[in-house]
C-alpha positions in Angstrom: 93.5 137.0 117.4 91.3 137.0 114.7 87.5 135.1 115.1 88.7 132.6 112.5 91.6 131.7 114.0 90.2 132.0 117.6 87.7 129.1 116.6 90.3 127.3 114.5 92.3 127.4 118.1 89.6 126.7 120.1 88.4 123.6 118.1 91.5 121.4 118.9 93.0 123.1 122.1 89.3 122.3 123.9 90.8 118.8 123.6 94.1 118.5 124.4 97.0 118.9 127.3 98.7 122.1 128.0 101.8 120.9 126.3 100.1 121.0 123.2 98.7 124.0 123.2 101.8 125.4 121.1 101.3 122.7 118.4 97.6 123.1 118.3 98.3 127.5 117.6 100.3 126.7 114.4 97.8 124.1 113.3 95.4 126.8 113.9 96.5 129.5 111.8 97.5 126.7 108.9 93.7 126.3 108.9 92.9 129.7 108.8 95.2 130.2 105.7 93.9 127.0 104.0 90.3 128.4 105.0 91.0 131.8 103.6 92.7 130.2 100.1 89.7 128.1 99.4 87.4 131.3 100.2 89.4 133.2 97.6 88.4 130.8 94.8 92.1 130.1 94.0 91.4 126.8 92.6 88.5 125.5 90.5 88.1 122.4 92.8 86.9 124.4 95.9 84.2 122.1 96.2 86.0 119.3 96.3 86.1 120.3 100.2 82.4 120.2 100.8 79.5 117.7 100.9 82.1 114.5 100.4 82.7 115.8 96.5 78.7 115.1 96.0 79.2 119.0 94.7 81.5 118.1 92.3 81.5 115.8 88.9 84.7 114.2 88.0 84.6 114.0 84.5 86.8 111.3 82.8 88.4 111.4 79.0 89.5 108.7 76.7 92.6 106.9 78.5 95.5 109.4 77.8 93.3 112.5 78.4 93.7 113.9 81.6 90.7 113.9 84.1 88.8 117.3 84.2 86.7 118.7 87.3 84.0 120.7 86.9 81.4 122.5 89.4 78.0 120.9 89.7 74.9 123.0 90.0 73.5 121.0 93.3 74.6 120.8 96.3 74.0 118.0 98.2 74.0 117.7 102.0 77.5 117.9 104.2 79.0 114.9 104.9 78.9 114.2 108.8 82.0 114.0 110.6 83.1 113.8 114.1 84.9 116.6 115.0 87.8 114.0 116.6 87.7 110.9 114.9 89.9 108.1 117.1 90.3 106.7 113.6 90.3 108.3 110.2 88.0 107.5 107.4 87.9 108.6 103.9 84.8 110.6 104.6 86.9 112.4 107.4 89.9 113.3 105.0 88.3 114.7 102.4 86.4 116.8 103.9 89.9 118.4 104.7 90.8 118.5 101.3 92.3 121.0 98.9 94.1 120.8 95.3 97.3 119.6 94.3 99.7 120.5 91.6 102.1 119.0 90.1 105.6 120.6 91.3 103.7 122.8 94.2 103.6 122.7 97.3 101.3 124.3 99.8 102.7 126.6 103.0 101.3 124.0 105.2 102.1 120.5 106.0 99.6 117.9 104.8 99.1 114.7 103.2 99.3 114.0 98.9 96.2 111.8 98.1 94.0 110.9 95.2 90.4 111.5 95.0 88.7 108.9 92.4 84.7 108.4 91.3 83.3 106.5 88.5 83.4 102.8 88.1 85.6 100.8 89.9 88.1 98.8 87.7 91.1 96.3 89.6 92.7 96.1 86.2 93.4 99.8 85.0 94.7 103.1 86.2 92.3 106.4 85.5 92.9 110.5 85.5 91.9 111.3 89.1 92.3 114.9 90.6 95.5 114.8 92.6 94.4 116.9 96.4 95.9 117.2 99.9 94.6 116.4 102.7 94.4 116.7 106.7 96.9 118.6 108.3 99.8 117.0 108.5 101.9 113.8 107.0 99.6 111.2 107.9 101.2 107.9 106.1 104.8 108.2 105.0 106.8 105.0 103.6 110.0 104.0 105.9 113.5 103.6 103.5 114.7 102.6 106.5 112.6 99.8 106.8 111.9 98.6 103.2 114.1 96.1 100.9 115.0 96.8 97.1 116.3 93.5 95.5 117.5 93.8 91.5 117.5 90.6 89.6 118.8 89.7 86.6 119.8 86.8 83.8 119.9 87.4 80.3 116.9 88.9 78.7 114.9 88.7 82.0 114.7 91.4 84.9 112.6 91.7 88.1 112.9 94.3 91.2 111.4 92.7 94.1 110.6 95.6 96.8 109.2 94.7 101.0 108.1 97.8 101.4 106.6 98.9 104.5 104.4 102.3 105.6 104.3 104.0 108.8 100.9 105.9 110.0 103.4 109.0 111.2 99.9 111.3 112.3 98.3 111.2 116.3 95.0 109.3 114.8 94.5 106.3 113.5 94.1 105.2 109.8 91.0 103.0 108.7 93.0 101.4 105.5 92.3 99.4 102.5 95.2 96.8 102.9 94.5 94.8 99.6 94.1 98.4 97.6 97.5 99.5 97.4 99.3 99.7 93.9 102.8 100.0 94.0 104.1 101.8 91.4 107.7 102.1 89.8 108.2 105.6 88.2 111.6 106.3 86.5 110.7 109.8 85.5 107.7 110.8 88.4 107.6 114.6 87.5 106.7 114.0 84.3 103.8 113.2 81.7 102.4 109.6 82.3 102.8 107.5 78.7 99.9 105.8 77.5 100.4 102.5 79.9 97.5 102.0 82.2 97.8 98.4 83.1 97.7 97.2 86.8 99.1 93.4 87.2 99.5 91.9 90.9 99.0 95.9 92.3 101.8 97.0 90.5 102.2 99.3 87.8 105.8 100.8 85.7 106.4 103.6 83.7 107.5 106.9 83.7 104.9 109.0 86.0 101.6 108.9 87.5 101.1 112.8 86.0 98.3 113.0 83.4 98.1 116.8 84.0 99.3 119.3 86.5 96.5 118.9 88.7 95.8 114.6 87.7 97.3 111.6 88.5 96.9 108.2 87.4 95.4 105.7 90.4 93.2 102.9 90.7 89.7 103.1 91.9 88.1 99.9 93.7 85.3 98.6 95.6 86.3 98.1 99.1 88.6 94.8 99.3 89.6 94.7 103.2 89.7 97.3 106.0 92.3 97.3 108.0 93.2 100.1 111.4 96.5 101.0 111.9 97.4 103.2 115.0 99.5 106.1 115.0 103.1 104.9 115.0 102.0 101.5 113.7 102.7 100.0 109.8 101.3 98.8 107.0 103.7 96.8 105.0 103.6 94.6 101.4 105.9 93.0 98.9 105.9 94.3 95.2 107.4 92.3 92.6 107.9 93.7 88.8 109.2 91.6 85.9 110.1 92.8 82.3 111.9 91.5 79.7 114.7 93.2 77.8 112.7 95.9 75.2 113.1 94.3 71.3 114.9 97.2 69.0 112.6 99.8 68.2 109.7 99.0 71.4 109.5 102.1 74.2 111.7 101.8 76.8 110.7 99.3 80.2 110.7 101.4 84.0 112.3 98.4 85.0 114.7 97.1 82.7 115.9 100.6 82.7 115.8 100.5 86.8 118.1 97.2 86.8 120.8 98.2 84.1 121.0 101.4 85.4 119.7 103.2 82.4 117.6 105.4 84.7 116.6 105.8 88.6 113.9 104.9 89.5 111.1 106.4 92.6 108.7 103.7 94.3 105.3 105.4 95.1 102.9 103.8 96.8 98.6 104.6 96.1 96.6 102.7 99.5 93.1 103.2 99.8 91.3 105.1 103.0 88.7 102.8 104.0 85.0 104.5 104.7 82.8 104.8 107.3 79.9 102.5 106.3 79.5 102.0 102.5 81.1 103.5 99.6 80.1 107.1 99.7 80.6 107.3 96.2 84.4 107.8 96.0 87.5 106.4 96.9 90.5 108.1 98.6 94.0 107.2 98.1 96.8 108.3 99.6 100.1 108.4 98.3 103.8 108.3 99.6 107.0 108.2 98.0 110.6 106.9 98.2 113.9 107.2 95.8 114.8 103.6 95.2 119.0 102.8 95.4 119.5 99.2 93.7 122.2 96.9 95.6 124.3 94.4 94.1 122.1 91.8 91.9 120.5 89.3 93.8 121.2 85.4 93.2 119.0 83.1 91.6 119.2 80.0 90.0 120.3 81.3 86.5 123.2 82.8 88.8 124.5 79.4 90.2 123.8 77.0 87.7 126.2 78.0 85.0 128.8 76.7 88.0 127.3 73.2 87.9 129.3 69.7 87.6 127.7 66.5 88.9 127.6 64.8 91.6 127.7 61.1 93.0 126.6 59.4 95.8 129.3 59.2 98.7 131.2 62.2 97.1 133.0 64.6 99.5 131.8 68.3 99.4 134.3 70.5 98.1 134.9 73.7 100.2 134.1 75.8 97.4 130.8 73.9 96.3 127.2 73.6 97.1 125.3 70.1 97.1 122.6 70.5 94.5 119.5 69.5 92.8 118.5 70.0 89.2 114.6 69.3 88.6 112.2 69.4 86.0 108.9 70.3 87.4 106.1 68.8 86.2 103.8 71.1 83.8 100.7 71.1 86.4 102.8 72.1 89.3 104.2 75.3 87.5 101.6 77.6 89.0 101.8 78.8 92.5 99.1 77.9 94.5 100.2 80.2 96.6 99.6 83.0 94.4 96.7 82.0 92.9 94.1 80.5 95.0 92.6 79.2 91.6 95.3 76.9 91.3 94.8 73.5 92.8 97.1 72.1 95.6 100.0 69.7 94.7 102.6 68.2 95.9 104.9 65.1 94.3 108.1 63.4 94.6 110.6 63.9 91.6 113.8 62.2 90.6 116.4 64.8 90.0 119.9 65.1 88.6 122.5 65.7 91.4 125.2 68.2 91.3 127.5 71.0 92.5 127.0 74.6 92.7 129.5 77.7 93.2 128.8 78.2 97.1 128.8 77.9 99.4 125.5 79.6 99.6 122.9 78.0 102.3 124.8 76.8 105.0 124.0 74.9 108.5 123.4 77.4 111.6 124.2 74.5 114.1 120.8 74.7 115.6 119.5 71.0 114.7 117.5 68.8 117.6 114.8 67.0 118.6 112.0 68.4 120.8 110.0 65.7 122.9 106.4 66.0 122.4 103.0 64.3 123.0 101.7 62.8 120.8 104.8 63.7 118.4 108.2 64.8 118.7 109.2 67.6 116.3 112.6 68.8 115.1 114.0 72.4 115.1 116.7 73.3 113.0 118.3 76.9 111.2 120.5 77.2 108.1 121.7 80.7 106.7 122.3 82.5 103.4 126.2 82.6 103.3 126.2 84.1 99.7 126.9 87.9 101.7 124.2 88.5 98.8 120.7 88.4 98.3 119.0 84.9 97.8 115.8 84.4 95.8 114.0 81.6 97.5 110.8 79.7 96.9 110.5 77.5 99.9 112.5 75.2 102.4 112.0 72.1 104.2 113.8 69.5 105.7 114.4 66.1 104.4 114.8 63.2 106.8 117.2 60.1 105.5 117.6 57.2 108.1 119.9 55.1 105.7 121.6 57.8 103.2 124.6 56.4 102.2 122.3 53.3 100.5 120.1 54.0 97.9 116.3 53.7 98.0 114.9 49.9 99.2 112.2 48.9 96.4 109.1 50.3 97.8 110.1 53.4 99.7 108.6 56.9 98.9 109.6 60.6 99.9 106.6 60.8 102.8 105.2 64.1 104.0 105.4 63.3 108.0 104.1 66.6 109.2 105.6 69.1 107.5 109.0 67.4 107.1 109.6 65.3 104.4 110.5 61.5 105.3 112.3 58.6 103.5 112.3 55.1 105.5 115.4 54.7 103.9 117.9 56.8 101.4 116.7 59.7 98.5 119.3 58.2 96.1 118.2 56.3 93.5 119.8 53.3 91.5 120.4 55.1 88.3 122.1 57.8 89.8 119.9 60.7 90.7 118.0 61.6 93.8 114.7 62.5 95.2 113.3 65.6 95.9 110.1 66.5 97.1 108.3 69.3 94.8 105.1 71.2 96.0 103.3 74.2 94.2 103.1 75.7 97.4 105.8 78.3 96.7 106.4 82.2 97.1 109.2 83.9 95.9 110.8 86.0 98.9 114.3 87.6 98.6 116.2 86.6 102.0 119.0 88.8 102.5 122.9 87.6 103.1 123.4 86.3 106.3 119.7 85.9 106.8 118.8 82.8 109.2 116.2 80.2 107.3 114.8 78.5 110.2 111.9 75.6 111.2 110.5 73.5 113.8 108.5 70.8 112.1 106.2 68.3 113.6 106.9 64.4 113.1 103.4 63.9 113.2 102.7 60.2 111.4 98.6 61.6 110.5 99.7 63.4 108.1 100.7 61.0 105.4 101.0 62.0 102.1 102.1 58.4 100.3 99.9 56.4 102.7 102.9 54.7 103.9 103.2 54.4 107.6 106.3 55.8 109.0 108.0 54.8 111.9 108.3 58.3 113.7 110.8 56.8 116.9 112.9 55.1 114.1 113.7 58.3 112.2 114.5 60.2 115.6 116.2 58.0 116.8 118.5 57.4 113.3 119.4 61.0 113.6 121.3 60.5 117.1 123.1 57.3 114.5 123.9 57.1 110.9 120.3 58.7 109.7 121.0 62.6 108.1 118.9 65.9 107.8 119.1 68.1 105.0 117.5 71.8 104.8 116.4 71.7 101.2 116.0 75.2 99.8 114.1 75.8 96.4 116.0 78.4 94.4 113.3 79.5 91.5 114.4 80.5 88.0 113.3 84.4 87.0 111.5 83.5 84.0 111.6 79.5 83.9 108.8 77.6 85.7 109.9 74.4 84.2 112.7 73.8 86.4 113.8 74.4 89.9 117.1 74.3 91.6 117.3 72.2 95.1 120.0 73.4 97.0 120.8 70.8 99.9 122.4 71.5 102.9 123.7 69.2 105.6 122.8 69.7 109.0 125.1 68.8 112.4 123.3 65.6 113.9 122.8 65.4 117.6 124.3 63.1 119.7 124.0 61.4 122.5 120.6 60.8 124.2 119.3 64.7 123.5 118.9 62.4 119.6 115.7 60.2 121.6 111.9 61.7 121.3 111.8 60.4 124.5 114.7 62.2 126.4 115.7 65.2 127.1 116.5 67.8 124.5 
């Protein structure tokens, strides 16, 4: 055994069990051979590797010029590092770091990343030098584990991905949760095109490439740190829109993704937090999945085409879904969710009352009322019976003691907790029927034969009309002639101005399990 690799060896095995041992050698002598590359001078980055990248100045081009590295004169002072970290910062992996090229790999296992300097910028990508680091896969995205909803209606298109990242090393990973971009590549091997654009941490086109030894990637100030063990996940939602490309206009990663024009590759860029403050750099690595579109989602450009109206006191047909049709009001067409910017609101709205092609949100038979001090609250489950995936903006449940009356002059939708309330009925004289609209929304794709489920507090201090509602009377009109209705906002893909409410009617209890003050 060489001195190199005895000291490579005897730098991990000092620290570890006897069943590692065998592990540790081959790590050893990977070292050795990265050591012994990087001493050769096969790469002009070799300095990349020492002092933190202080040694080396990242020089960036106009946008569409690739990023070129070039040796500094000085050399400023080694980066300290503990020799075994219980969790990984940025400082720690790129110290360990070597250079990447496009369609080579090294003869040792290790982790892709991006090495960025220069101004920070949330809005843009930038020419970074591609590297790998450590020495082994440290964060790897789980297929397994992640969802790929296609949507689509007319000229409008949106892929909405849950992905979710496992920290497959031994050590733990100091990560930059809100610094993740999640791009979707439909040709990842090759050139990048001239789009640099970020919007929402997402970014489409063809490839993150610039050069064979530069990717595109997003450098920015520290946002939030978060740890995750070894074994443990990271995990986010990406949503990408497009319209259709006009005649003539460069081709769209997604609208190519959903029609099937091309296949597409999610990669994901998350930030390495650092020990302390910025050292001057950030670190990103990257992982990678082939993406495999199901069957086109549902929304409400899918089910209304279907509609026909609907009267109070009409019987559900079997093939039919009880249904809303509402026009939202212009200030509520932001998401507050979404945008903290946007203020909160919530109103009631007279909608037209129809039938859909279902059915798609059906009751789970779980309705009933909890006893509770100083409130009872209800629990109740529904499920998405499309055998498809449902885009959904929110649900609640609606409360009507009275519902085959109309509304008694006087009576308002109330927000009694977080369930909304009528002392009486939600139909209306002229025909159509309340619904209660909020700006509190988030558009999450729940798989077929995914349960929608609640337990909502009748608690009468949270009044949104200022009308005081009698909270034994509507628990008690359940166990009667009262009815509760799961009401599930199904969001238009490129149409804030109107929602579709689908309604659902839930199984009443009976008997004295119905009373806040009996047993459930």
């Amino acid at each position: 055994m060489s001195a190199e690799l005895r000291d490579a060896f005897e730098e991990e095995a000092a620290h570890a069990s006897a069943g590692e041992v065998d592990g540790i050698r081959e790590r050893a002598v990977v070292r050795v051979r990265r050591r012994r590359r990087l001493g050769a001078g096969a790469y002009a980055l070799a300095g990349l590797a020492l002092a933190g990248l202080a040694a080396a100045t990242i020089v960036h081009a106009d946008a569409g010029d690739p990023a070129r590295v070039a040796a500094s004169s000085t050399h400023a002072a080694p980066v300290a590092r503990t020799a075994h970290p219980t969790v990984l910062h940025s400082q720690d992996l790129v110290g360990t770091g070597v250079p990447r090229e496009r369609d080579q790999y090294p003869g040792f296992i290790a982790q892709p990343a991006i090495v960025c300097t220069g101004p920070a910028r949330t809005d843009a990508l930038a020419p970074c030098p591609a590297v790998w680091v450590g020495d082994r896969a440290l964060l790897r995205i789980d297929p397994g584990r992640s969802t790929v909803t296609a949507y689509r209606a007319g000229g409008h298109a949106r892929v909405a991905i849950d992905w979710t990242a496992t920290n497959v090393g031994t050590t733990a990973l100091a990560l930059e949760a809100d610094d993740a971009v999640a791009a979707l590549l439909t040709h990842p091997t090759r050139n990048a095109g001239t789009e640099r654009i970020v919007a929402h941490g997402t970014y489409r086109g063809g490839s993150l490439w610039v050069a064979d030894d530069s990717r595109l990637a997003r450098h920015v100030d520290a946002l939030s740190r978060t740890v995750v063990a070894a074994g443990d996940t990271v995990s986010g939602t990406a949503v990408f829109d497009a319209d259709q490309p006009v005649a003539g206009a460069p081709p769209d990663a997604v609208w190519d993704t959903v029609t099937a024009a091309a296949r597409a590759t999610l990669t994901l860029e998350i930030g390495v937090a650092p020990a302390g403050s910025s050292p001057g750099y950030a670190l990103m690595l990257e992982t990678s999945m082939s993406l495999s579109i199901p069957p086109l989602g549902v929304s409400a450009d899918t089910l209304v085409p279907s509609w026909s109206p609907r009267t109070r006191g009409e019987a559900a047909p079997t093939d039919a879904q009880a249904a809303l049709l509402c026009d939202v009001p212009r200030g509520m067409r932001s998401s507050a969710y979404e945008n903290y910017h946007v203020p909160l609101r919530a109103e009631q709205v007279a909608c037209e009352p129809g039938w859909v092609a279902g059915p798609v949100v059906v009751d789970d038979g779980t309705l009933r009322v909890i006893p509770g001090t100083p409130e009872p609250s209800v629990e109740w489950s529904a499920r998405n019976a499309t055998g498809r995936t449902l885009l959904v903006a929110r649900t609640a449940l609606m409360l009507e003691p009275r519902p085959a009356g109309v509304r008694r002059t006087g009576d308002t939708l109330s927000l009694l907790g977080s369930v909304v309330v009528t002392p009486s009925s939600a139909w209306l004289r002229d025909g159509r029927r309340l619904a209660w609209l909020s700006n509190v929304t988030f558009d999450m794709s729940v798989a077929g034969g995914t349960r929608l489920a609640g337990q909502d507090a009748l608690y009468p201090g949270l009044l949104s009309s200022g009308q005081i509602v009698d909270v034994d009377a509507v628990a008690a009109a359940l166990a009667s002639r009262g009815a509760a209705t799961v009401v599930t906002a199904v969001p238009f893909l490129a149409d804030r101005s109107r929602v579709l409410i689908l309604e659902t009617p839930l199984v009443l209890p009976s008997g004295p399990g119905a009373s806040p003050g009996a047993s459930p």
